[in-house]
N, C-alpha and C positions, 0 to 999 in steps of 0.2 A: 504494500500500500504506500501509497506516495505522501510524504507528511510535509506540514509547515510551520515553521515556526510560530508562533504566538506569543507579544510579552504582554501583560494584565498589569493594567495598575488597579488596585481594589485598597478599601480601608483596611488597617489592619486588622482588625475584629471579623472580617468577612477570610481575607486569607488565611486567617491563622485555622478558623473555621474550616475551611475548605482544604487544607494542610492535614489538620487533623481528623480530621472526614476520612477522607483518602487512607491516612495511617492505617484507622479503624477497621479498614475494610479492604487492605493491602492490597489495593491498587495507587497505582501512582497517578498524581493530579490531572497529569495526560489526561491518562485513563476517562479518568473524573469528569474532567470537561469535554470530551471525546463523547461518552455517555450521556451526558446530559443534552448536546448538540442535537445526537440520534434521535433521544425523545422528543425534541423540540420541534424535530421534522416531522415526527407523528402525530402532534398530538394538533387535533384541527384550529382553526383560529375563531376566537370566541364569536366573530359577526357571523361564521359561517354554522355557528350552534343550533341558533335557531330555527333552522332549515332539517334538522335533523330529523328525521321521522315525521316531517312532513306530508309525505308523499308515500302512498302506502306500495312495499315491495312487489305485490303479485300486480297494481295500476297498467294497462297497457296506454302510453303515452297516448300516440298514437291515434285508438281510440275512444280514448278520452277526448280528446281535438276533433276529430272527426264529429263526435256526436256533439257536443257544446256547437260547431259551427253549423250544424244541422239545423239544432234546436235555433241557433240564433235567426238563421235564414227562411224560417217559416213562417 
């Protein structure tokens, strides 16, 4: 895997934190922040929440559209 550098400047109360996180859990900071990216790239973005089960899975798009402009054209 291809890596890059990163330098952090953070308070020290957050680093010391995030230092001793890592210890705990013997992975290195890398690791740490590498991990936490991952999930970051998972996890959806809060404006896109509300749309969540919206739209029910078995809905055929389609015709749903079809009959709504049906309906509307009559």
């Amino acid at each position: 895997m291809k890596t890059a550098e990163l330098l952090l400047r953070l308070p020290e109360d957050e680093a010391r934190f995030l230092e001793q996180y890592a210890k705990d859990h013997a992975i290195s900071l890398g690791d740490l922040v590498a991990r936490y990216a991952r999930l970051l790239q998972r996890i959806p973005h809060p404006d896109n929440l509300q749309f969540t089960g919206a739209v029910p899975e078995h809905a055929d798009a389609r015709e749903e559209y079809r009959a709504y402009i049906e309906k509307k054209h009559r």
